[in-house]
N, CA, C and O atoms as a GROMACS GRO file, in nm:
protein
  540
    1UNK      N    1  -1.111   5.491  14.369
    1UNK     CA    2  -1.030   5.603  14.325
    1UNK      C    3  -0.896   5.592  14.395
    1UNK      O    4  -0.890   5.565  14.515
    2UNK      N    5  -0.776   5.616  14.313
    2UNK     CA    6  -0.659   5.574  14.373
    2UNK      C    7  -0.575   5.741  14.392
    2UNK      O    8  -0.627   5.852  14.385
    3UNK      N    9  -0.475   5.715  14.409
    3UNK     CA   10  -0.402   5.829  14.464
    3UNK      C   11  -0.250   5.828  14.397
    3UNK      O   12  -0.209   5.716  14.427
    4UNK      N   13  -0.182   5.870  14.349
    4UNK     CA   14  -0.064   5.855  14.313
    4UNK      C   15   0.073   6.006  14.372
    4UNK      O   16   0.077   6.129  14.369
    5UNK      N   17   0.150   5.906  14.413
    5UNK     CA   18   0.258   6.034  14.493
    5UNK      C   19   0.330   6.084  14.354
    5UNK      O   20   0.384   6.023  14.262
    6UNK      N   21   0.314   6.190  14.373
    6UNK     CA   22   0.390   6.279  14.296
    6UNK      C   23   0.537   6.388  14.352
    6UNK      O   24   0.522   6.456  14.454
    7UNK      N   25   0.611   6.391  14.309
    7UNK     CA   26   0.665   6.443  14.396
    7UNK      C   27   0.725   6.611  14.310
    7UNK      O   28   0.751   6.620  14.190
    8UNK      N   29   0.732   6.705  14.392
    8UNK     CA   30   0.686   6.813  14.353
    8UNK      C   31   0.798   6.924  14.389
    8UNK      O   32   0.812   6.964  14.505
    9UNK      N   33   0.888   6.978  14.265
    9UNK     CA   34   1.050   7.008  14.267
    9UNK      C   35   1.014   7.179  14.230
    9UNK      O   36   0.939   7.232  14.148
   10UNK      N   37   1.092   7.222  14.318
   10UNK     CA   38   1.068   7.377  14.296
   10UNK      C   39   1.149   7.419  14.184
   10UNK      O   40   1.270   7.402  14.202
   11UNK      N   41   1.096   7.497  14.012
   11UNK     CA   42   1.157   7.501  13.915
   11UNK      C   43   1.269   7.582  13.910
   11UNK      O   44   1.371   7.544  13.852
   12UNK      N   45   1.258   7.736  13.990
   12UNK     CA   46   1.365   7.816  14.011
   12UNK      C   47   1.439   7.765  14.074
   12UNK      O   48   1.383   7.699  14.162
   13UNK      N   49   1.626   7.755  14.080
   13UNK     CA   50   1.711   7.710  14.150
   13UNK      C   51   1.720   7.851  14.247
   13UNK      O   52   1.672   7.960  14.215
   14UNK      N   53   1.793   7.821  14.372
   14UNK     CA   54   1.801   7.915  14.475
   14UNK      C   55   1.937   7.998  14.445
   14UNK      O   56   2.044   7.946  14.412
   15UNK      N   57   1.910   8.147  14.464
   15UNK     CA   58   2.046   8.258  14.425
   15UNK      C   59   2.067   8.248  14.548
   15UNK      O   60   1.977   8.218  14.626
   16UNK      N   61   2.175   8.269  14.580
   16UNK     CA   62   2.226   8.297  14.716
   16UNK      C   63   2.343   8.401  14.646
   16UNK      O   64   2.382   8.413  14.530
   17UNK      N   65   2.379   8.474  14.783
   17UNK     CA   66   2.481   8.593  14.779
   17UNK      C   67   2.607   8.622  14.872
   17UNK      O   68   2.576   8.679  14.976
   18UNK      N   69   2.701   8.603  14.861
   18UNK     CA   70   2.800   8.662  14.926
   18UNK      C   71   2.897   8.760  14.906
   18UNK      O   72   2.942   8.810  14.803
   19UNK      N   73   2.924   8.780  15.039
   19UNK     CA   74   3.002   8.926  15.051
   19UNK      C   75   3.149   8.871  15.045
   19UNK      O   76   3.170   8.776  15.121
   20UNK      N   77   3.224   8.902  14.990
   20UNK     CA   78   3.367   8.868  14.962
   20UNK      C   79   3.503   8.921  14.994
   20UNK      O   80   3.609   8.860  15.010
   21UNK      N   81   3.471   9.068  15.002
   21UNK     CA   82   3.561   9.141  15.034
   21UNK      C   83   3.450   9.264  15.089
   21UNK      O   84   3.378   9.326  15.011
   22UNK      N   85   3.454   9.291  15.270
   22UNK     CA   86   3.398   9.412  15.272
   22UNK      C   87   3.478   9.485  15.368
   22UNK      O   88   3.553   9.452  15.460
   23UNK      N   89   3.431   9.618  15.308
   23UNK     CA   90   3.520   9.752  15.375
   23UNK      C   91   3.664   9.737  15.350
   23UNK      O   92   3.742   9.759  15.443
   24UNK      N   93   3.717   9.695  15.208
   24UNK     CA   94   3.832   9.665  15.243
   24UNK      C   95   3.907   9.871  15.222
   24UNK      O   96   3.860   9.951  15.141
   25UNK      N   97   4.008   9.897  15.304
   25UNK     CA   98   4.105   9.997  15.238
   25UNK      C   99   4.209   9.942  15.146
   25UNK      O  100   4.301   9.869  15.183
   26UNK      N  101   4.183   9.995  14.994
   26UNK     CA  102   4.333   9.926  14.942
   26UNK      C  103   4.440  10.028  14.962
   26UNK      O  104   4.420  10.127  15.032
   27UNK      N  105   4.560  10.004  14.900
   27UNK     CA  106   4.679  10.106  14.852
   27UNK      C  107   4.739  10.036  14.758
   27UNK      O  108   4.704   9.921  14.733
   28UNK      N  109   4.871  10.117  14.672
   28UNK     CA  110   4.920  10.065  14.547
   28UNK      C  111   4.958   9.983  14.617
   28UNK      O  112   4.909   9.876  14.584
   29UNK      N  113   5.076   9.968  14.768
   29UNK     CA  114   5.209   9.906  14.763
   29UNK      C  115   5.159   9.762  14.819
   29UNK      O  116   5.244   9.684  14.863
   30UNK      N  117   5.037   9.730  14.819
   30UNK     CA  118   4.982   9.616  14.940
   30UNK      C  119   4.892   9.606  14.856
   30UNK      O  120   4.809   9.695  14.877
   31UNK      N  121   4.850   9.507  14.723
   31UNK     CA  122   4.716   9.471  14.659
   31UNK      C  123   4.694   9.366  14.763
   31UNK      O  124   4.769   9.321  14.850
   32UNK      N  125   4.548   9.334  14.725
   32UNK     CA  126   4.457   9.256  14.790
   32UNK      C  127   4.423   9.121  14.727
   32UNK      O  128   4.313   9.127  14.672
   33UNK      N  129   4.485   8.995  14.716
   33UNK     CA  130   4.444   8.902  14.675
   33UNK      C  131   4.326   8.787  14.713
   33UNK      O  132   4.345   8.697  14.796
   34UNK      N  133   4.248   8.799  14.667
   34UNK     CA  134   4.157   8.706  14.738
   34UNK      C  135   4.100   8.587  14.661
   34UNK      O  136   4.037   8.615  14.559
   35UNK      N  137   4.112   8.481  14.688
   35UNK     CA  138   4.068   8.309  14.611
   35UNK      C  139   3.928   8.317  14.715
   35UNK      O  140   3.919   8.333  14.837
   36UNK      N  141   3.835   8.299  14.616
   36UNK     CA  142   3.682   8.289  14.592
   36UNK      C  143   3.660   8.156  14.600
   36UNK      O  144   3.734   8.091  14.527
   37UNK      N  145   3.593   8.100  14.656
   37UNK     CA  146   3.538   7.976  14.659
   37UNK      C  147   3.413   7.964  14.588
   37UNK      O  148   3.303   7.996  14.633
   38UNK      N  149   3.443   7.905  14.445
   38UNK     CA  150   3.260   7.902  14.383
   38UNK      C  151   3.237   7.744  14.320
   38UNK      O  152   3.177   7.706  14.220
   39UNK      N  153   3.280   7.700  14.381
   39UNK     CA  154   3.240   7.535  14.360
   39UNK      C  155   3.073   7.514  14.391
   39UNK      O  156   3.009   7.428  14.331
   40UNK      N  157   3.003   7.613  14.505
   40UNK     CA  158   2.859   7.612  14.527
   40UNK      C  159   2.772   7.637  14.464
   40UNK      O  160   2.656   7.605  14.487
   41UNK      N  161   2.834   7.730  14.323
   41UNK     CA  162   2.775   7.835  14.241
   41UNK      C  163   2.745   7.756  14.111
   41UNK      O  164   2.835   7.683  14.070
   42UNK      N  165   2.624   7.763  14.039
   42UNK     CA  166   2.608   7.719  13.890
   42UNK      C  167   2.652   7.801  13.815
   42UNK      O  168   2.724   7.774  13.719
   43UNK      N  169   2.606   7.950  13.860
   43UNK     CA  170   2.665   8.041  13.792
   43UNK      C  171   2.716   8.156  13.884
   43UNK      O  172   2.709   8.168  14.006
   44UNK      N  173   2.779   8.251  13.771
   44UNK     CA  174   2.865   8.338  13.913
   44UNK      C  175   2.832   8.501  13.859
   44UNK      O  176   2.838   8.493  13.737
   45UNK      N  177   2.807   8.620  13.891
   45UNK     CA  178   2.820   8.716  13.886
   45UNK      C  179   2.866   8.801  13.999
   45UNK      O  180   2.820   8.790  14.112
   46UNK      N  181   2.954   8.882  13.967
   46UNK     CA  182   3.093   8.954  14.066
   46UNK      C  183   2.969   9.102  14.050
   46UNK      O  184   2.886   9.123  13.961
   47UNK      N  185   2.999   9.176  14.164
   47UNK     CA  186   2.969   9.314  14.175
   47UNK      C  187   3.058   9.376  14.290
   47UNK      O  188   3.070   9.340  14.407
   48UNK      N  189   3.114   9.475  14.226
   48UNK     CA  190   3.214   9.538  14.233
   48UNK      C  191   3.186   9.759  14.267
   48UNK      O  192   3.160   9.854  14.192
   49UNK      N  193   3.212   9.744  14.422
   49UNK     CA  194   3.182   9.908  14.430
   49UNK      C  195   3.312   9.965  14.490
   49UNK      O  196   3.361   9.943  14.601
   50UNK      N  197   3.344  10.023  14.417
   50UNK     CA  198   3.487  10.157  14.500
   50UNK      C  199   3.438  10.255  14.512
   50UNK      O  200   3.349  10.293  14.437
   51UNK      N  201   3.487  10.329  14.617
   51UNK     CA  202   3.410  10.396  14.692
   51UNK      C  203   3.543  10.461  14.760
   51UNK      O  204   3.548  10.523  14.866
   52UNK      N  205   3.641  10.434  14.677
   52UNK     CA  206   3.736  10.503  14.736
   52UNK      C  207   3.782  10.641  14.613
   52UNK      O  208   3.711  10.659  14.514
   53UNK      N  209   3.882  10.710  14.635
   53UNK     CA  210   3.903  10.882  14.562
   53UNK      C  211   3.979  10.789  14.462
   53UNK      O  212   4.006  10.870  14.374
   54UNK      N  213   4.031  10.667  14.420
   54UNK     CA  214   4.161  10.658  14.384
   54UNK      C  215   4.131  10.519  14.243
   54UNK      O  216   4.176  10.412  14.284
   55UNK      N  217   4.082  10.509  14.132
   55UNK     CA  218   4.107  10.452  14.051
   55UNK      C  219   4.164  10.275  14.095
   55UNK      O  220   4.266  10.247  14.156
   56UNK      N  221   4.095  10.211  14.059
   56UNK     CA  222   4.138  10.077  14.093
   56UNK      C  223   4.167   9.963  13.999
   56UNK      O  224   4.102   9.969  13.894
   57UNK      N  225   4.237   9.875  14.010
   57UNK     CA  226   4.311   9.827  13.930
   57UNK      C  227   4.267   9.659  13.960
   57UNK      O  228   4.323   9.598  14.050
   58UNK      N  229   4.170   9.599  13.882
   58UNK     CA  230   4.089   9.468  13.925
   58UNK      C  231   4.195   9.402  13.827
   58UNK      O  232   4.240   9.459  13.727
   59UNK      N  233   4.236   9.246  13.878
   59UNK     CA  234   4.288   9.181  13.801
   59UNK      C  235   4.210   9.022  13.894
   59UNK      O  236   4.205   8.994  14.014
   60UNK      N  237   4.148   8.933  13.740
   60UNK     CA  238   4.050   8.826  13.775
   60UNK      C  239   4.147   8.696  13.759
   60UNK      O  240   4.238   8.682  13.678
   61UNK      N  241   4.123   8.648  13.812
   61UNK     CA  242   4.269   8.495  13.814
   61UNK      C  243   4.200   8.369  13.804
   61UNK      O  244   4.109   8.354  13.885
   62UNK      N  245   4.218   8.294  13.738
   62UNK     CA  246   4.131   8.085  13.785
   62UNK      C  247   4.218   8.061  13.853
   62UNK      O  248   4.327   8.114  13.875
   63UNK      N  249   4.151   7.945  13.901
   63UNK     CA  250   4.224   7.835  14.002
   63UNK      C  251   4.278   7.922  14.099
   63UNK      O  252   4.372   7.900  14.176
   64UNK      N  253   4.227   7.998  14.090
   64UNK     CA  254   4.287   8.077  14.259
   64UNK      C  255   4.444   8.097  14.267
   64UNK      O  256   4.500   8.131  14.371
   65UNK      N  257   4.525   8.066  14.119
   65UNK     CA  258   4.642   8.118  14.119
   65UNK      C  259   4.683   8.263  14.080
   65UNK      O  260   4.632   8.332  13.991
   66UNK      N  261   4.789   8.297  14.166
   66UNK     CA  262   4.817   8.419  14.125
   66UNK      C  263   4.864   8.454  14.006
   66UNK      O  264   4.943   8.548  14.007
   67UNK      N  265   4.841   8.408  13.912
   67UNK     CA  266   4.904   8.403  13.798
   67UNK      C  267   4.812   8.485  13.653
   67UNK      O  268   4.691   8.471  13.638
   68UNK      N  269   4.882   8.551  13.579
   68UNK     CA  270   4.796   8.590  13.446
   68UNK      C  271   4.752   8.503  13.340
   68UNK      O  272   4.828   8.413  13.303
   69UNK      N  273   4.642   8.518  13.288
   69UNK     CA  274   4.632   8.385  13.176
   69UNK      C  275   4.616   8.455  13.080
   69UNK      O  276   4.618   8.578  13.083
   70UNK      N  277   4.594   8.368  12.957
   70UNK     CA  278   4.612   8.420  12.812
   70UNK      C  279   4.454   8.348  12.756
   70UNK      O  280   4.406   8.246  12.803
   71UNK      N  281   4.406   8.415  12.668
   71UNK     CA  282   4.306   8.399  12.560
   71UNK      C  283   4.323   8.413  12.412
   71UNK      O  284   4.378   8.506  12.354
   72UNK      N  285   4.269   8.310  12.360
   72UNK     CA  286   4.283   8.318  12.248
   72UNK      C  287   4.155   8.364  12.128
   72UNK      O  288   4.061   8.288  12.104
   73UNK      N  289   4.170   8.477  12.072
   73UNK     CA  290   4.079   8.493  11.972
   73UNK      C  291   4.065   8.455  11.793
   73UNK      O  292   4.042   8.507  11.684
   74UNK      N  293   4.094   8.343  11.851
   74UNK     CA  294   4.118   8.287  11.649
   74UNK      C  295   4.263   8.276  11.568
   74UNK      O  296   4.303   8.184  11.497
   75UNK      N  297   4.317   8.383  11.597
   75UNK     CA  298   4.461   8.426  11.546
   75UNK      C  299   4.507   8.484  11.616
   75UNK      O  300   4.607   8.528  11.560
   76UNK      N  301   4.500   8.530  11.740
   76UNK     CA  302   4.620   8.597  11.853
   76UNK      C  303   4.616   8.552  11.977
   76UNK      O  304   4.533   8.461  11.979
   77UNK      N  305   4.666   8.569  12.090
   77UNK     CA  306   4.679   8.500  12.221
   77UNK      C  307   4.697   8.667  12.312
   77UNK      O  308   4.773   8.760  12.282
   78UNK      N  309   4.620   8.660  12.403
   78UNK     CA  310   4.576   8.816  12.421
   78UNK      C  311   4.601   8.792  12.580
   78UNK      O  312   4.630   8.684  12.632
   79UNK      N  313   4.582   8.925  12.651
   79UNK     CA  314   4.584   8.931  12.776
   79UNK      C  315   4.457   8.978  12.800
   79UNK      O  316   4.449   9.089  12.747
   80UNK      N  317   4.323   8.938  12.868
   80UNK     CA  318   4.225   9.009  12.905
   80UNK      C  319   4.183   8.999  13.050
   80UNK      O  320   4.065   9.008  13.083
   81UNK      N  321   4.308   8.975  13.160
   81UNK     CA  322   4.242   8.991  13.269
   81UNK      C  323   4.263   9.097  13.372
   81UNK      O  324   4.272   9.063  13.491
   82UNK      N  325   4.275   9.259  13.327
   82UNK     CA  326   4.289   9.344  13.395
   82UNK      C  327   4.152   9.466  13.376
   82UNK      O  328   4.092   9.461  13.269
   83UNK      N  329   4.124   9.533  13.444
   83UNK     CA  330   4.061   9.636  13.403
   83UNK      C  331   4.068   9.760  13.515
   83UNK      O  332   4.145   9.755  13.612
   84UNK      N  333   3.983   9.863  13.491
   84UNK     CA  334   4.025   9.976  13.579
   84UNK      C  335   3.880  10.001  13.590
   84UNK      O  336   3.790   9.991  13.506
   85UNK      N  337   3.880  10.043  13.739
   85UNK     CA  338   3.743  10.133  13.800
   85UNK      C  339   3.772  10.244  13.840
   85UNK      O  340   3.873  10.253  13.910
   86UNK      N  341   3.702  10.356  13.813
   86UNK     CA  342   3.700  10.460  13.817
   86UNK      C  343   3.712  10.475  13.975
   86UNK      O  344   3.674  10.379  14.042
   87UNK      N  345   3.771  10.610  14.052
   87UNK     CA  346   3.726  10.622  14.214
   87UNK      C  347   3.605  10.750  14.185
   87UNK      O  348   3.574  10.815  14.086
   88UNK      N  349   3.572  10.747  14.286
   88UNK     CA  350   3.456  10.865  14.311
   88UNK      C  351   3.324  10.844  14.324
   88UNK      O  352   3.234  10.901  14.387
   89UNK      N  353   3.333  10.714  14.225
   89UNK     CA  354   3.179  10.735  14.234
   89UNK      C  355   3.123  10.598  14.293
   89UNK      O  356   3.182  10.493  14.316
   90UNK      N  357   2.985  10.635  14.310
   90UNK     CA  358   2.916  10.513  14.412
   90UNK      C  359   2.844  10.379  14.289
   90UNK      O  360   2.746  10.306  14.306
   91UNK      N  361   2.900  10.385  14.217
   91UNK     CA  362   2.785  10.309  14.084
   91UNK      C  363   2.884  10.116  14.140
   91UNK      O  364   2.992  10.090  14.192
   92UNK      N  365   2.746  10.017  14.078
   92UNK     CA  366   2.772   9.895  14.078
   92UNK      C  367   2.854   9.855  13.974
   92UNK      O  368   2.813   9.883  13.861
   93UNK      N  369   2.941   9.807  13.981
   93UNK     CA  370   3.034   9.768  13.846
   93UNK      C  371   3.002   9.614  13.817
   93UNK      O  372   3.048   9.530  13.895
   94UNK      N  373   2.941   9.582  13.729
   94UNK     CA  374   2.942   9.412  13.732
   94UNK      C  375   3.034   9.360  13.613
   94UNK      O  376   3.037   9.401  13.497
   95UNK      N  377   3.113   9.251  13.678
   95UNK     CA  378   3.245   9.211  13.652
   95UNK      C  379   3.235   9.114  13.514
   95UNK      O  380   3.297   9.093  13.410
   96UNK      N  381   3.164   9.088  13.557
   96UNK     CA  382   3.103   8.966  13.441
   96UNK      C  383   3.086   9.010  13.276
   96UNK      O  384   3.081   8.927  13.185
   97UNK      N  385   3.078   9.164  13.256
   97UNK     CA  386   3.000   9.232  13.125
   97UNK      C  387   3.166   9.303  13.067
   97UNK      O  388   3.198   9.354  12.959
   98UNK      N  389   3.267   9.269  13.229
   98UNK     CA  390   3.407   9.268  13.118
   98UNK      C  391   3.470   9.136  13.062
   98UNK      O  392   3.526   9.118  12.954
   99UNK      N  393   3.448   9.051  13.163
   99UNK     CA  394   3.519   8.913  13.168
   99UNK      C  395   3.394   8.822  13.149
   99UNK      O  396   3.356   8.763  13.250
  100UNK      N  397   3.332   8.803  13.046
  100UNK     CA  398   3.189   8.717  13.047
  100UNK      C  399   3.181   8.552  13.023
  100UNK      O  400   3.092   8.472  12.996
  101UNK      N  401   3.351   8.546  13.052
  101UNK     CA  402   3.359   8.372  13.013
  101UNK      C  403   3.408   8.338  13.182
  101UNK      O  404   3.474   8.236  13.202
  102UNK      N  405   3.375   8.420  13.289
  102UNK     CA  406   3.348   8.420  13.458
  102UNK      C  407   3.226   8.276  13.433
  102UNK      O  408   3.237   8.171  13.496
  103UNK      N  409   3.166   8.290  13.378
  103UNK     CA  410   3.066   8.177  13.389
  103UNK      C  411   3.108   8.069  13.311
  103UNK      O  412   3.065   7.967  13.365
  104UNK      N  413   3.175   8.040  13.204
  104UNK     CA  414   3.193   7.972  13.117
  104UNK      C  415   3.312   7.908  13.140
  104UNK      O  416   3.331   7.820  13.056
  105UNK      N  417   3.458   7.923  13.272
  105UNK     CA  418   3.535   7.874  13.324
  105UNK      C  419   3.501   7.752  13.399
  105UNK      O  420   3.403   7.767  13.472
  106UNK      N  421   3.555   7.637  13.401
  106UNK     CA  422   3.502   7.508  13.465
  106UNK      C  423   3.596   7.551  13.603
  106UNK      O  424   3.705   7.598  13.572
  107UNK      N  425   3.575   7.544  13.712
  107UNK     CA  426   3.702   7.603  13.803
  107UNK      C  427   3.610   7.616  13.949
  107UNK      O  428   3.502   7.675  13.953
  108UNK      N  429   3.681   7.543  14.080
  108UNK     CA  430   3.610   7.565  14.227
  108UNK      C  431   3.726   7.696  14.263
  108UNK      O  432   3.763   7.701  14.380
  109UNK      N  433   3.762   7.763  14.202
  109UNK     CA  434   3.853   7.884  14.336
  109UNK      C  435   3.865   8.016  14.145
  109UNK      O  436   3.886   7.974  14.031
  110UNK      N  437   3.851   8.099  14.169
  110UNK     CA  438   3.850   8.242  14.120
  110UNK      C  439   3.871   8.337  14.211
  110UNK      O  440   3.797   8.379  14.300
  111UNK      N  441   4.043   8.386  14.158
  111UNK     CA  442   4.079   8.458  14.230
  111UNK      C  443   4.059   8.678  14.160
  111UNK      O  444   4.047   8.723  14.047
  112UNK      N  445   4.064   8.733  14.269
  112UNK     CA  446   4.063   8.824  14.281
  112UNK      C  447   4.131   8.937  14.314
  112UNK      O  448   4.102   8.980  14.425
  113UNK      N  449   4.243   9.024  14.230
  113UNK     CA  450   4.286   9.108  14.272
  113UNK      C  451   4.313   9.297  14.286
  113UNK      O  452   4.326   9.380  14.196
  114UNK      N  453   4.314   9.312  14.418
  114UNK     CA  454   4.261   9.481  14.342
  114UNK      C  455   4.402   9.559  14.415
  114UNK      O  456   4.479   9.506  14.496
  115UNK      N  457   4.409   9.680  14.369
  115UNK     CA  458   4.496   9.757  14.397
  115UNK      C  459   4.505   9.893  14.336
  115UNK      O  460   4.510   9.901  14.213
  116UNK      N  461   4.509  10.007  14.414
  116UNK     CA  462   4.451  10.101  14.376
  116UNK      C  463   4.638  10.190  14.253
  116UNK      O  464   4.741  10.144  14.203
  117UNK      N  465   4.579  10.308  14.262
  117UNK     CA  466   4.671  10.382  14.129
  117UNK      C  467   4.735  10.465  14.197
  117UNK      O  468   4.851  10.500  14.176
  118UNK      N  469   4.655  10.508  14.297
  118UNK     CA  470   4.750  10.588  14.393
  118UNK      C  471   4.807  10.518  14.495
  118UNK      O  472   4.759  10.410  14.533
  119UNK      N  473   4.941  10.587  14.562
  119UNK     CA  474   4.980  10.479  14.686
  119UNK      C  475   4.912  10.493  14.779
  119UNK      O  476   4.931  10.394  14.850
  120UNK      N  477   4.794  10.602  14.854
  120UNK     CA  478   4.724  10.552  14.932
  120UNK      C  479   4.554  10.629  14.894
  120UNK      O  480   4.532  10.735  14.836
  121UNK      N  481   4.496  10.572  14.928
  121UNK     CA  482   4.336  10.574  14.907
  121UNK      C  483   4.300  10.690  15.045
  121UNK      O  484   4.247  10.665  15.153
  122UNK      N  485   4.337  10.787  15.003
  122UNK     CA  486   4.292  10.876  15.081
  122UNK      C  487   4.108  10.830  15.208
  122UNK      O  488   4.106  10.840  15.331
  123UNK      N  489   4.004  10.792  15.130
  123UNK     CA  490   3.900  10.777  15.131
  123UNK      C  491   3.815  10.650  15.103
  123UNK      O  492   3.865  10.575  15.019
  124UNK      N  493   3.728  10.620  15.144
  124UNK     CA  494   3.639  10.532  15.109
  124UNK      C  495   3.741  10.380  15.116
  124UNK      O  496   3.861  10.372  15.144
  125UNK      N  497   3.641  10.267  15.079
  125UNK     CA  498   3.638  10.103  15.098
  125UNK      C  499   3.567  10.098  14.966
  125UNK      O  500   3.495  10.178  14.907
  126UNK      N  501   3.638   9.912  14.925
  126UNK     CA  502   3.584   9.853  14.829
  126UNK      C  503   3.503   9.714  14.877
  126UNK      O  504   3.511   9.636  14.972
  127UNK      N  505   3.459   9.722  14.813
  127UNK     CA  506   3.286   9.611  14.829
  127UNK      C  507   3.267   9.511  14.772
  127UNK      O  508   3.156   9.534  14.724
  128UNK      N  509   3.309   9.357  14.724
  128UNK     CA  510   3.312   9.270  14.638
  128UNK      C  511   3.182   9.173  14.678
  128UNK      O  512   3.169   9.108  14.782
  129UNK      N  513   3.100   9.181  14.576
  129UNK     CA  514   2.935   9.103  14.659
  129UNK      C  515   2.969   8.976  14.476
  129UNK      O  516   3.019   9.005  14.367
  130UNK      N  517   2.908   8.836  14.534
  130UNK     CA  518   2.940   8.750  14.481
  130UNK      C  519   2.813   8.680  14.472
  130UNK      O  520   2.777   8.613  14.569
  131UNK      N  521   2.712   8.691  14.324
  131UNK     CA  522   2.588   8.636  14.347
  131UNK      C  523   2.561   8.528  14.264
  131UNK      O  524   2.605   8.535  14.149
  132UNK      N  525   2.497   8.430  14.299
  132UNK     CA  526   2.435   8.314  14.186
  132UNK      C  527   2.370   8.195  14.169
  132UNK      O  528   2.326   8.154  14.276
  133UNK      N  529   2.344   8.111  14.060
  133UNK     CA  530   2.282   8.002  14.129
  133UNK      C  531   2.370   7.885  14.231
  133UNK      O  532   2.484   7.839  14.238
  134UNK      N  533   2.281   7.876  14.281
  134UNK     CA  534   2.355   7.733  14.415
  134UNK      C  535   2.304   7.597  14.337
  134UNK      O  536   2.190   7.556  14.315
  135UNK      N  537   2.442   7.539  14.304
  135UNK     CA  538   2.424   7.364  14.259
  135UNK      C  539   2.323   7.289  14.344
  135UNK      O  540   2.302   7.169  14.324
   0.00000   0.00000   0.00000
């Protein structure tokens, strides 16, 4: 009776999670730019909590440039990388269910920028948690 090595690969890939931006205070006159490192990531999902009184102003960037990009839907060339979070409340915002081609970008740096509506955030910190598969 013989024996044969098999060798034996765990099917789920491993999520790992990082924190990206924590406790930050924003204000209008000072946004917060931050280049993400996701070259580790197969895939990427952003979660997003303000927690501050003051409406926030997310704008998502590639290549870690500060720059706006354009999309195209068939017949127009559009702007889709801004959106607004509400302040007040404690809920998870996931980034991905506005911007859902976050996964579908070939790209090692995704940048991040926030800045609130009022000039200062009376209250509360924002929370940027960064989850997904590891290559």
């Amino acid at each position: 009776m013989g024996f044969e090595v098999v060798q034996v690969v765990n099917p789920r890939p491993k999520v790992i999670s990082e924190v990206v931006i924590n406790q930050h205070r924003p204000d209008a006159t000072n946004a917060l730019y931050q280049t993400i490192d996701v070259s580790k990531y197969r895939t990427k999902e952003f979660f997003l909590v303000n927690l501050t009184d003051s409406d926030l102003i997310v704008h998502v960037r590639y290549s870690g440039e500060n720059k706006g990009h354009m999309l195209f839907n068939g017949s127009n060339w559009f702007n889709n990388d801004e959106i607004t979070i509400p302040g007040g409340t404690q809920a998870i915002y996931c980034l991905n269910t506005v911007f859902p081609y976050l996964n579908e970008v070939v790209t090692d740096k995704i940048g991040i920028r926030l800045q609130t509506k009022k000039t200062v955030a009376n209250n509360g910190v924002i929370n940027l948690t960064l989850k997904g598969e590891q290559l």
